[in-house]
PyMOL Python script that loads the backbone (N, CA, C, O; Angstrom):
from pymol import cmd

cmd.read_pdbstr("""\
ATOM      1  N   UNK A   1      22.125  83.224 -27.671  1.00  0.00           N
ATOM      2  CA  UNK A   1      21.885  82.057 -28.483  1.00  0.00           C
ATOM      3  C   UNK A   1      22.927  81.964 -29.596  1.00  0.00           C
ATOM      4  O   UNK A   1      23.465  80.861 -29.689  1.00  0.00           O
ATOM      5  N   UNK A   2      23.357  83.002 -30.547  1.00  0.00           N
ATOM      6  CA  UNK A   2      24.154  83.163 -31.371  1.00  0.00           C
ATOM      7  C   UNK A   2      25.421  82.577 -31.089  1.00  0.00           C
ATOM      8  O   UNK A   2      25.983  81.658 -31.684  1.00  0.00           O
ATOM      9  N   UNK A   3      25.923  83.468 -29.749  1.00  0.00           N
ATOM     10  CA  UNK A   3      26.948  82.589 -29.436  1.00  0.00           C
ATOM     11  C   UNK A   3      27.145  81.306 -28.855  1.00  0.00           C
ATOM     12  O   UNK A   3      28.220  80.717 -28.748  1.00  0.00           O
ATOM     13  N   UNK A   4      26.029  80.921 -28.492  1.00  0.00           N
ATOM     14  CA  UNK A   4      26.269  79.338 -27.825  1.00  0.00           C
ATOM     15  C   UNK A   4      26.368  78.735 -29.491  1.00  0.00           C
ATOM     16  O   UNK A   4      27.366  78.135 -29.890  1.00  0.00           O
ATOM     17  N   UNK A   5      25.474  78.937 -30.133  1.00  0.00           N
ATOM     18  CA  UNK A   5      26.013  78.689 -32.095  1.00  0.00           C
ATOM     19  C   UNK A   5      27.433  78.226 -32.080  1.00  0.00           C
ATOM     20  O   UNK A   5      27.967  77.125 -31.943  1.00  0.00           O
ATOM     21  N   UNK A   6      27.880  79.500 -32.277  1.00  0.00           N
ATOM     22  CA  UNK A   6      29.216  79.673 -32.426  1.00  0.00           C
ATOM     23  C   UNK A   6      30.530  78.775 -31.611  1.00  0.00           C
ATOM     24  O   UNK A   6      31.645  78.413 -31.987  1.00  0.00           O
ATOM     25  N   UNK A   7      29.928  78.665 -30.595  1.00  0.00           N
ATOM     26  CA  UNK A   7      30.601  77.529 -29.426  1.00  0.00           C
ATOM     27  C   UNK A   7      30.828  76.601 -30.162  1.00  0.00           C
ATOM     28  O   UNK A   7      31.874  76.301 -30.737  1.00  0.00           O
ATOM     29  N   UNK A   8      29.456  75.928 -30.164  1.00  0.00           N
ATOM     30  CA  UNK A   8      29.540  74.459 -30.528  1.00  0.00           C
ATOM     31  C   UNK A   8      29.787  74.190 -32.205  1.00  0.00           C
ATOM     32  O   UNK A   8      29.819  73.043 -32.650  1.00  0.00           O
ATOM     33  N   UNK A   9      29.914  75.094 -32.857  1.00  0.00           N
ATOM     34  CA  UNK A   9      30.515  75.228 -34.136  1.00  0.00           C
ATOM     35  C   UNK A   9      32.219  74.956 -33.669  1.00  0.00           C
ATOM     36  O   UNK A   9      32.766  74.016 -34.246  1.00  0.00           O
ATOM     37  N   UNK A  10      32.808  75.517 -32.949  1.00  0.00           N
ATOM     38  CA  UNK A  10      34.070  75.426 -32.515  1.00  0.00           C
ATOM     39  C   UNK A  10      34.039  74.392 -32.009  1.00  0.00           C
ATOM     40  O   UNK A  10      35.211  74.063 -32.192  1.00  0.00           O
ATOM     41  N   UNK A  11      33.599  73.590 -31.497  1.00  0.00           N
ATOM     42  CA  UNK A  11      34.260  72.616 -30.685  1.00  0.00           C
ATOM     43  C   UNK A  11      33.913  71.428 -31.481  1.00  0.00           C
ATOM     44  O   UNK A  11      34.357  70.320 -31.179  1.00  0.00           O
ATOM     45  N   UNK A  12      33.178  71.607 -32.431  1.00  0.00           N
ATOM     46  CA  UNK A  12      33.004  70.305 -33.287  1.00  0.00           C
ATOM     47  C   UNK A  12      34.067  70.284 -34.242  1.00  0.00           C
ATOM     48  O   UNK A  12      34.508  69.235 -34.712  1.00  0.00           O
ATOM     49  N   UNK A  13      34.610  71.761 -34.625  1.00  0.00           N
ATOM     50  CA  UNK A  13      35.740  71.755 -35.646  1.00  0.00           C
ATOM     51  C   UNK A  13      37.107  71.484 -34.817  1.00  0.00           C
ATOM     52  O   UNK A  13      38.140  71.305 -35.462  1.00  0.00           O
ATOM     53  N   UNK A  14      37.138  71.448 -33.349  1.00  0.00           N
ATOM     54  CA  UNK A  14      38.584  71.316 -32.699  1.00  0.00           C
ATOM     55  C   UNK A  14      38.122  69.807 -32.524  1.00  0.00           C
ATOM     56  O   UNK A  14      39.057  69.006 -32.549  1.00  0.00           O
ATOM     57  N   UNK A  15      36.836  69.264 -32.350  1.00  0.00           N
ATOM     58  CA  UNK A  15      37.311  67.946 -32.340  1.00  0.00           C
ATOM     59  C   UNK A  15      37.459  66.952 -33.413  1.00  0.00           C
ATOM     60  O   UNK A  15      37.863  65.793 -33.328  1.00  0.00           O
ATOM     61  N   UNK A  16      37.036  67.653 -34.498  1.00  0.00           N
ATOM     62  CA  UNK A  16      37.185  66.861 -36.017  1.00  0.00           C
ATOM     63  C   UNK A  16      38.945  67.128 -36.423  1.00  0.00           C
ATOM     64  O   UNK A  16      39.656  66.352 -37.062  1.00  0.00           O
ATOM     65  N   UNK A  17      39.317  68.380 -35.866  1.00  0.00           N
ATOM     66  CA  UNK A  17      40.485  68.991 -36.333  1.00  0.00           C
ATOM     67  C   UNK A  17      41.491  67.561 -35.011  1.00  0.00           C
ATOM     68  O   UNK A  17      42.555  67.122 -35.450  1.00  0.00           O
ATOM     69  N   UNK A  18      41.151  67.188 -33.991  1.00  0.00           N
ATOM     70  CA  UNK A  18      41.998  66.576 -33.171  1.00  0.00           C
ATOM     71  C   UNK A  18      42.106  64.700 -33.368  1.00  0.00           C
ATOM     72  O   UNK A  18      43.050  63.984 -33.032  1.00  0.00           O
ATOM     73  N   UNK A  19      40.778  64.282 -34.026  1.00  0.00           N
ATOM     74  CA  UNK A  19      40.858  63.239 -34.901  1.00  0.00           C
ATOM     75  C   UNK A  19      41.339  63.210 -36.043  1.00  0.00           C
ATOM     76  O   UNK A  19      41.455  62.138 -36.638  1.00  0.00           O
ATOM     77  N   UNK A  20      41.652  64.179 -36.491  1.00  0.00           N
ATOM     78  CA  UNK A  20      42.296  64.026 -37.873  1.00  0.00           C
ATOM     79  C   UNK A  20      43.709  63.619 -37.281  1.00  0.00           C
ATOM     80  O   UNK A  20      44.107  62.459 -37.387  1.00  0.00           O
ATOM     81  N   UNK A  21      44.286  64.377 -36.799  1.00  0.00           N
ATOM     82  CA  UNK A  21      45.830  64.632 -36.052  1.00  0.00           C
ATOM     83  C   UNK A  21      45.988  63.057 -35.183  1.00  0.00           C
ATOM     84  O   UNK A  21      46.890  62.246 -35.395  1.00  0.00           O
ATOM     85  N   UNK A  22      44.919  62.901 -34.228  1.00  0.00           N
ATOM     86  CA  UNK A  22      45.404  61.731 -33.919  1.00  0.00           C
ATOM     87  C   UNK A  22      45.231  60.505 -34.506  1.00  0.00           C
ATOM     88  O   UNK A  22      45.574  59.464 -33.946  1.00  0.00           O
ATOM     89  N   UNK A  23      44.556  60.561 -35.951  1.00  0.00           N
ATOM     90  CA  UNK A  23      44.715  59.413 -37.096  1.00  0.00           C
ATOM     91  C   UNK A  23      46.262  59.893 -37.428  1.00  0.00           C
ATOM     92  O   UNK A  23      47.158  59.073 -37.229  1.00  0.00           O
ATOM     93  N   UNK A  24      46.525  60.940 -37.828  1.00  0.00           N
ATOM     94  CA  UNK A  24      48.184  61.295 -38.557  1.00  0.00           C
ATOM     95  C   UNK A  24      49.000  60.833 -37.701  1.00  0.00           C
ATOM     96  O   UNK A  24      49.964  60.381 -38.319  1.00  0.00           O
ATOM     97  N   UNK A  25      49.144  60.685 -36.431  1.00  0.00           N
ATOM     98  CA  UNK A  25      50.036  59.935 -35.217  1.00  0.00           C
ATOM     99  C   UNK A  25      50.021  58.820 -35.534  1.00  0.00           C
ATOM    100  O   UNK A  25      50.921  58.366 -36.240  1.00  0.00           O
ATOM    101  N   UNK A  26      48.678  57.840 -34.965  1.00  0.00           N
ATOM    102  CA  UNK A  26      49.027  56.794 -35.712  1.00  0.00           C
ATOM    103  C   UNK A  26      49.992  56.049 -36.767  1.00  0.00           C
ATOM    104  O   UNK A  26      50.772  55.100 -36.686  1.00  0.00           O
ATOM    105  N   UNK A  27      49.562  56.953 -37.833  1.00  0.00           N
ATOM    106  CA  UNK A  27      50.243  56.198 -39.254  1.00  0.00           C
ATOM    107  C   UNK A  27      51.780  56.553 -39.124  1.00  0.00           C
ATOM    108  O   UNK A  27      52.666  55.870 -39.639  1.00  0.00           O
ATOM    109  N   UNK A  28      52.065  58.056 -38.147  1.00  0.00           N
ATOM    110  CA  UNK A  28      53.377  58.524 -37.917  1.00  0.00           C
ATOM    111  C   UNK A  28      54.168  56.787 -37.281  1.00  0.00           C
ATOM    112  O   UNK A  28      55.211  56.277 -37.690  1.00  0.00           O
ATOM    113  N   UNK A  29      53.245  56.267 -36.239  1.00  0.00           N
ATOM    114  CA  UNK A  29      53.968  55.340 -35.496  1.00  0.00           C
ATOM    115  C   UNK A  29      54.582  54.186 -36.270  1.00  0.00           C
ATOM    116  O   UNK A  29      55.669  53.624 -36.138  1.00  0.00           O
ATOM    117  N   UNK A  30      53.476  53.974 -37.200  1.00  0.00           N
ATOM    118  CA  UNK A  30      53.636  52.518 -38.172  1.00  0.00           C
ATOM    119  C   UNK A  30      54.511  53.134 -38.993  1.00  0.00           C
ATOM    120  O   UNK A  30      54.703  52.140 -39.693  1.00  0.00           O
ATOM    121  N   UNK A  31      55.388  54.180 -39.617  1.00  0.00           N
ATOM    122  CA  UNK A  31      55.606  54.824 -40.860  1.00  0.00           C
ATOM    123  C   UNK A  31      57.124  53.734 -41.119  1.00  0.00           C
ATOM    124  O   UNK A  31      57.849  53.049 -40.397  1.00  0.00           O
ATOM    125  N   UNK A  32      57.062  53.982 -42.162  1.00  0.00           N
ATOM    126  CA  UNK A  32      58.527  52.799 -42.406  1.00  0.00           C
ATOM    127  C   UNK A  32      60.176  53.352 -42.468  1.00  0.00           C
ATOM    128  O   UNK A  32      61.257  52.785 -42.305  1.00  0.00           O
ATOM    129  N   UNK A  33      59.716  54.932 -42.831  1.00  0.00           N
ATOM    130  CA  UNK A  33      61.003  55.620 -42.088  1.00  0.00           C
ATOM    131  C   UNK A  33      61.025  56.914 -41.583  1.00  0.00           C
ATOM    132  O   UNK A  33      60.056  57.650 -41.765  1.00  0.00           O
ATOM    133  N   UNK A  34      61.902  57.247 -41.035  1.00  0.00           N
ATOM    134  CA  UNK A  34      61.928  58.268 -39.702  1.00  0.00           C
ATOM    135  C   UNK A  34      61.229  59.991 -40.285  1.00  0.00           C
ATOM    136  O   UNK A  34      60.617  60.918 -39.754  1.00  0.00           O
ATOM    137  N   UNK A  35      61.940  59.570 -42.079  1.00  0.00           N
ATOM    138  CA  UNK A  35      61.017  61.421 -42.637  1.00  0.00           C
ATOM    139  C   UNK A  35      59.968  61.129 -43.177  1.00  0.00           C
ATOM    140  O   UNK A  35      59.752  61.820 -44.173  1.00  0.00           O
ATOM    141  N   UNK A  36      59.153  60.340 -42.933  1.00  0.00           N
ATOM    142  CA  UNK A  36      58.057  59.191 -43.318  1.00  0.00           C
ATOM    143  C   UNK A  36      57.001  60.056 -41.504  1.00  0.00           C
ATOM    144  O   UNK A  36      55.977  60.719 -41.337  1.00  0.00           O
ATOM    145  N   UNK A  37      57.877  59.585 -40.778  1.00  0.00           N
ATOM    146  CA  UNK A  37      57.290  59.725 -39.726  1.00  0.00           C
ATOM    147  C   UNK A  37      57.176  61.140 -39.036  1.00  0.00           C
ATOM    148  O   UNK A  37      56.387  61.380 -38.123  1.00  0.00           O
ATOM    149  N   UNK A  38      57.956  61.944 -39.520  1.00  0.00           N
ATOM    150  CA  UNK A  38      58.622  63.253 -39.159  1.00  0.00           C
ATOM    151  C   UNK A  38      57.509  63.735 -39.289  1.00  0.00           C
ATOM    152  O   UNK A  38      56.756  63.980 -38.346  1.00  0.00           O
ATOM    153  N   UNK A  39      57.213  63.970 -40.711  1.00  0.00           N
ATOM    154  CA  UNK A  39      56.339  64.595 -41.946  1.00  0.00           C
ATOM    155  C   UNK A  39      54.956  64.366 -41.054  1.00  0.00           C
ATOM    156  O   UNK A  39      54.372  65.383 -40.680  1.00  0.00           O
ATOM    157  N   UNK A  40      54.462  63.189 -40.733  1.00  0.00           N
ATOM    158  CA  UNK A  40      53.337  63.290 -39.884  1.00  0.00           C
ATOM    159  C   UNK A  40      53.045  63.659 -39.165  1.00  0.00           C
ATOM    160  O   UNK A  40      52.112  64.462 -39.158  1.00  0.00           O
ATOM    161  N   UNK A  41      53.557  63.353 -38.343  1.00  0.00           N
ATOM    162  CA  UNK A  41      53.750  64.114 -36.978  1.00  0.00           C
ATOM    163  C   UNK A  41      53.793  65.388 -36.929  1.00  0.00           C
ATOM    164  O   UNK A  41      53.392  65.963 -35.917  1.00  0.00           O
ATOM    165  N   UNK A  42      54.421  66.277 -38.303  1.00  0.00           N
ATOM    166  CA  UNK A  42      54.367  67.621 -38.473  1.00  0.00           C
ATOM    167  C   UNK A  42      53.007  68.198 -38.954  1.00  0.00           C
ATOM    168  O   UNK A  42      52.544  69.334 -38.845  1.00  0.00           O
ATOM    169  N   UNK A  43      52.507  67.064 -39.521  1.00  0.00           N
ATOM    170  CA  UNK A  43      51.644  67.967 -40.090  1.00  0.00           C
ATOM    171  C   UNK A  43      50.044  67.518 -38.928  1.00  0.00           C
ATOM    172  O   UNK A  43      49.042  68.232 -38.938  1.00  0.00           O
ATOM    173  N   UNK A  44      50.149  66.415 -38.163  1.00  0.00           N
ATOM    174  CA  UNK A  44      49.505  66.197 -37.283  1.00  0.00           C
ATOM    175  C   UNK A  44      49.543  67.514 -36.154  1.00  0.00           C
ATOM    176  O   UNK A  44      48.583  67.777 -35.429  1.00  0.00           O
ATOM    177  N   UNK A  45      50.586  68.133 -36.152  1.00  0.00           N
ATOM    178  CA  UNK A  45      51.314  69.256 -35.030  1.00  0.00           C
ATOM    179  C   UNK A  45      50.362  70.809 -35.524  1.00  0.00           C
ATOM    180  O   UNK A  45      50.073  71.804 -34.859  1.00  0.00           O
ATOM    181  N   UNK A  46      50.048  70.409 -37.101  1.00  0.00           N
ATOM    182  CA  UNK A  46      49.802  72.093 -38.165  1.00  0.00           C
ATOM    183  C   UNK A  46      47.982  71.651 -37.768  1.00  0.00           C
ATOM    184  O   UNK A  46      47.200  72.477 -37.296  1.00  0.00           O
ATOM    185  N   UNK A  47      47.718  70.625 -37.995  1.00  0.00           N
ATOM    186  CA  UNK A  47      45.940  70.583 -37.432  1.00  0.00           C
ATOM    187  C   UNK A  47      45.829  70.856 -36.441  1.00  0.00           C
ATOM    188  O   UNK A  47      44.967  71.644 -36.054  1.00  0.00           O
ATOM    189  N   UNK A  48      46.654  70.300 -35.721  1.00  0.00           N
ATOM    190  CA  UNK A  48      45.787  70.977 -34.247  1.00  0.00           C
ATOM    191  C   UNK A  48      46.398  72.432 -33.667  1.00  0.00           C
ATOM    192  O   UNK A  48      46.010  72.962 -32.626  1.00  0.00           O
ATOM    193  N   UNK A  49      47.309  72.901 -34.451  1.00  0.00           N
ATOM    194  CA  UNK A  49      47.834  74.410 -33.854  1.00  0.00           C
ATOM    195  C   UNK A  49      46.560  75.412 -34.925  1.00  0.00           C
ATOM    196  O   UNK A  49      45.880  76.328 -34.461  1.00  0.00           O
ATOM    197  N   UNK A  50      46.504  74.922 -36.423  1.00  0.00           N
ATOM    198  CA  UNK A  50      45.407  75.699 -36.920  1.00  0.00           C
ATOM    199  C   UNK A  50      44.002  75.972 -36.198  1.00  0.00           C
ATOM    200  O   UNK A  50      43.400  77.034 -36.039  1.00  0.00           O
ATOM    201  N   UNK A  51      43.552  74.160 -35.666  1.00  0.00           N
ATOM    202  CA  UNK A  51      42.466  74.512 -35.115  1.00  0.00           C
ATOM    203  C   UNK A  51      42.349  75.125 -33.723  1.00  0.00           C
ATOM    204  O   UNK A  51      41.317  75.552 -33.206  1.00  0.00           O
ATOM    205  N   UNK A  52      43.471  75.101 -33.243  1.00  0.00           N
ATOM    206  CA  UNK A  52      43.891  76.312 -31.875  1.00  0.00           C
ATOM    207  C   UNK A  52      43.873  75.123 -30.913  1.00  0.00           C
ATOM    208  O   UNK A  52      44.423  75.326 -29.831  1.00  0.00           O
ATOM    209  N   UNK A  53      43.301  73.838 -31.133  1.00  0.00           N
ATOM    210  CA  UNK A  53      43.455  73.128 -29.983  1.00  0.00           C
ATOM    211  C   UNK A  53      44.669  72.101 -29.538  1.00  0.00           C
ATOM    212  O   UNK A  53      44.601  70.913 -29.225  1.00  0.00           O
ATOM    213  N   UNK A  54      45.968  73.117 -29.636  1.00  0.00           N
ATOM    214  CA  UNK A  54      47.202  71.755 -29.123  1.00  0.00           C
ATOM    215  C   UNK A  54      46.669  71.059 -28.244  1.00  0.00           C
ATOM    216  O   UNK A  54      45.459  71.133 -28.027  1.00  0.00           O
ATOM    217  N   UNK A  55      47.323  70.406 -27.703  1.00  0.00           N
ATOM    218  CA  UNK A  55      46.624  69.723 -26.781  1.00  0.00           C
ATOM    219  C   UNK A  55      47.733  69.316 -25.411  1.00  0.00           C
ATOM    220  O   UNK A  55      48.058  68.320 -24.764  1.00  0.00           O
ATOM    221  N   UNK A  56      47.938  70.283 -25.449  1.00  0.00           N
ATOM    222  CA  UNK A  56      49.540  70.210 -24.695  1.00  0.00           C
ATOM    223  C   UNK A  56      50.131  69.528 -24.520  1.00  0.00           C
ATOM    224  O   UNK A  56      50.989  69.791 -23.678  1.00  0.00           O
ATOM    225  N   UNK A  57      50.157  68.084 -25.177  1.00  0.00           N
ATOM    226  CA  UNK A  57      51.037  66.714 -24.881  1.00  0.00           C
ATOM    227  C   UNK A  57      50.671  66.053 -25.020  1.00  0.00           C
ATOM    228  O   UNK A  57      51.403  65.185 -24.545  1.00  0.00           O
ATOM    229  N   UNK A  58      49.277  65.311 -25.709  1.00  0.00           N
ATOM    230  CA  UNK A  58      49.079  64.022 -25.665  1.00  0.00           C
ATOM    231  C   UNK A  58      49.112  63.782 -26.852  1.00  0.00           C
ATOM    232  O   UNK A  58      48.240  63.093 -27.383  1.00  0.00           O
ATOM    233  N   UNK A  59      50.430  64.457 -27.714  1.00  0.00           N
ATOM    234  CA  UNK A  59      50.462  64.104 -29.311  1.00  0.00           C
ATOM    235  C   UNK A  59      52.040  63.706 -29.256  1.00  0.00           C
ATOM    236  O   UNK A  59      52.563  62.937 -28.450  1.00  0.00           O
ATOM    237  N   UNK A  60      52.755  64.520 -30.461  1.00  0.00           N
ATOM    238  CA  UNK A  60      53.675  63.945 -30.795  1.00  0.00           C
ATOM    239  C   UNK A  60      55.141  64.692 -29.912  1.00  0.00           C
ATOM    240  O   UNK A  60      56.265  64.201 -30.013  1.00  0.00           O
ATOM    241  N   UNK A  61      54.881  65.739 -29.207  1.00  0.00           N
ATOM    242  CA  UNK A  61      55.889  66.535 -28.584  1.00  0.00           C
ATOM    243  C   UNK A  61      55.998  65.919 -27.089  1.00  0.00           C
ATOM    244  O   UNK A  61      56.910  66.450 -26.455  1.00  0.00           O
ATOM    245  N   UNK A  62      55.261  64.892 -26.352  1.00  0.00           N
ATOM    246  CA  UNK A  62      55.685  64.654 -25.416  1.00  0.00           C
ATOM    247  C   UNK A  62      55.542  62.940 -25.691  1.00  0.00           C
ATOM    248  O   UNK A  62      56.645  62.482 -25.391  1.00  0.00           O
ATOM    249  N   UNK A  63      54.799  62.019 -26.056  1.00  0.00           N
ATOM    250  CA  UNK A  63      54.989  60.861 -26.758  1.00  0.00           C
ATOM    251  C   UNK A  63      56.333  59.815 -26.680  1.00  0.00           C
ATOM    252  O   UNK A  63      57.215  59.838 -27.539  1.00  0.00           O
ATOM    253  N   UNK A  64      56.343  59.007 -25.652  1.00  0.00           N
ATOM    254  CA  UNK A  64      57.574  58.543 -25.956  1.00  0.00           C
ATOM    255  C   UNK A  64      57.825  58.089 -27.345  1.00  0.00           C
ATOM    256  O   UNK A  64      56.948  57.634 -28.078  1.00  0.00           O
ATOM    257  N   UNK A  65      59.345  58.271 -27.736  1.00  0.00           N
ATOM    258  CA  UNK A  65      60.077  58.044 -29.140  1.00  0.00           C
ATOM    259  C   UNK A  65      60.285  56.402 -29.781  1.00  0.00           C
ATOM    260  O   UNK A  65      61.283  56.499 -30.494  1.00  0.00           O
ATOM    261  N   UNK A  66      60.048  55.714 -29.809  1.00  0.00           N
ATOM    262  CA  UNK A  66      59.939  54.981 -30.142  1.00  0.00           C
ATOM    263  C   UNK A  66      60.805  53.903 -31.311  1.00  0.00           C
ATOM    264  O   UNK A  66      61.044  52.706 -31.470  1.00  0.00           O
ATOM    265  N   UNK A  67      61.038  55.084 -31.892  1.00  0.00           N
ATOM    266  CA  UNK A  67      61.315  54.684 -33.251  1.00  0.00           C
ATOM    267  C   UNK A  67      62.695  54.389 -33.388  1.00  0.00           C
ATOM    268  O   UNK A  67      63.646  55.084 -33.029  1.00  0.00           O
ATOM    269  N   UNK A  68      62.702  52.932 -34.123  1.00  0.00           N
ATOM    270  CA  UNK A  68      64.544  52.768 -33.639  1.00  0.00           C
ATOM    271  C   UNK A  68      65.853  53.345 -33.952  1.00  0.00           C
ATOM    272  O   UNK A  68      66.921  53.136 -33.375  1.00  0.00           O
ATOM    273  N   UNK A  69      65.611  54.096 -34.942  1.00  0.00           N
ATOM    274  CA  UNK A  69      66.367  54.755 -35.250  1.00  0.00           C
ATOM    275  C   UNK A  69      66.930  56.150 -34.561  1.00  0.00           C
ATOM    276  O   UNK A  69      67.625  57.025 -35.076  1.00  0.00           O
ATOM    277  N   UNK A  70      66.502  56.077 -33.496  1.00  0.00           N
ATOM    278  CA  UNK A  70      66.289  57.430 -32.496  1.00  0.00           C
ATOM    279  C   UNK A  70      67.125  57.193 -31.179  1.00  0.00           C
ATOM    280  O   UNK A  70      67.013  56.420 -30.228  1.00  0.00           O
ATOM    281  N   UNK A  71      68.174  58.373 -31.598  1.00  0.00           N
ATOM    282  CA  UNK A  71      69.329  58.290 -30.368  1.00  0.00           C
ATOM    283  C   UNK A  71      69.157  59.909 -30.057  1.00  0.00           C
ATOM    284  O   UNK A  71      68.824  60.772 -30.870  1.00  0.00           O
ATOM    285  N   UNK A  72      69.428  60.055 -28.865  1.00  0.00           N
ATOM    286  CA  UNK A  72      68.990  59.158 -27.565  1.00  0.00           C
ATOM    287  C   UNK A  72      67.452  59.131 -27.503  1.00  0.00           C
ATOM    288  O   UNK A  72      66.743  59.775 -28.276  1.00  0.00           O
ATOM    289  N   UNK A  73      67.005  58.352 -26.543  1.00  0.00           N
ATOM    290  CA  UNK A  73      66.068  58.808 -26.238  1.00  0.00           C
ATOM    291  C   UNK A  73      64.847  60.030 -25.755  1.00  0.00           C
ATOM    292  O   UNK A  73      65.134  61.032 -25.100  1.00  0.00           O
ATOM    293  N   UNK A  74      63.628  59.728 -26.180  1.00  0.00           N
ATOM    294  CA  UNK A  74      63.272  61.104 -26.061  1.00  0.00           C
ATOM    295  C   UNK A  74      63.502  61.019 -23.698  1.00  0.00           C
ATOM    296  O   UNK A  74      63.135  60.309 -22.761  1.00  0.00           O
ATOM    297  N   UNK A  75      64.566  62.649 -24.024  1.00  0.00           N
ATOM    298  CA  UNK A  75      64.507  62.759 -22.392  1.00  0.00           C
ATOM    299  C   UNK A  75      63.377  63.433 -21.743  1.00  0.00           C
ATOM    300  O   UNK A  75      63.638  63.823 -20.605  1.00  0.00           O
ATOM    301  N   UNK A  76      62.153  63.679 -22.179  1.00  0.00           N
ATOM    302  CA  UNK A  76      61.010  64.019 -21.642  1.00  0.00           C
ATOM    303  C   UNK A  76      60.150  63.029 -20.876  1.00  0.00           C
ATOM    304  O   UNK A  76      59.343  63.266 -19.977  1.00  0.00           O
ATOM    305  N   UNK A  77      60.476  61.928 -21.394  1.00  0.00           N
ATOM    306  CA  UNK A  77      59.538  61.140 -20.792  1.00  0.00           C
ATOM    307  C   UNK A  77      60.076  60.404 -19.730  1.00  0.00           C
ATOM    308  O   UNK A  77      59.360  59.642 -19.081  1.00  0.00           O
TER     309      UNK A  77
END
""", "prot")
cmd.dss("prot")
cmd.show_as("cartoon", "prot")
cmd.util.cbc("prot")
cmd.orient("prot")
């Protein structure tokens, strides 16, 4: 029992910890300049590595680039 506790203690904090991050994306997208946007995205990158749940890509490391100031393109995508 303790540990099923403990579970769902974790997974409510990786998913509060993964809404936070994907609100910080967001505002990364709208940001008005590129260390504006950096900065978010970095620190969107520090919530979800603290709360252990990267998410292996559906944030800012695989994300197409968007932003116009951005040569070349991101070649991941």
């Amino acid at each position: 029992m303790r540990k099923l506790i403990i579970a769902a203690a974790a997974t409510f904090a990786d998913k509060t910890a993964e809404v936070q991050a994907d609100a910080l994306e967001e505002q990364a997208a709208a940001a008005p300049t590129e260390a504006a946007e950096t900065a978010l995205n970095a620190e969107a990158d520090r919530i979800e590595q603290q709360a252990g749940n990267a998410d292996g890509g559906m944030t800012t490391e695989n994300t197409p680039n968007t932003s116009p100031s951005a040569t070349p393109a991101n070649p991941n995508n």
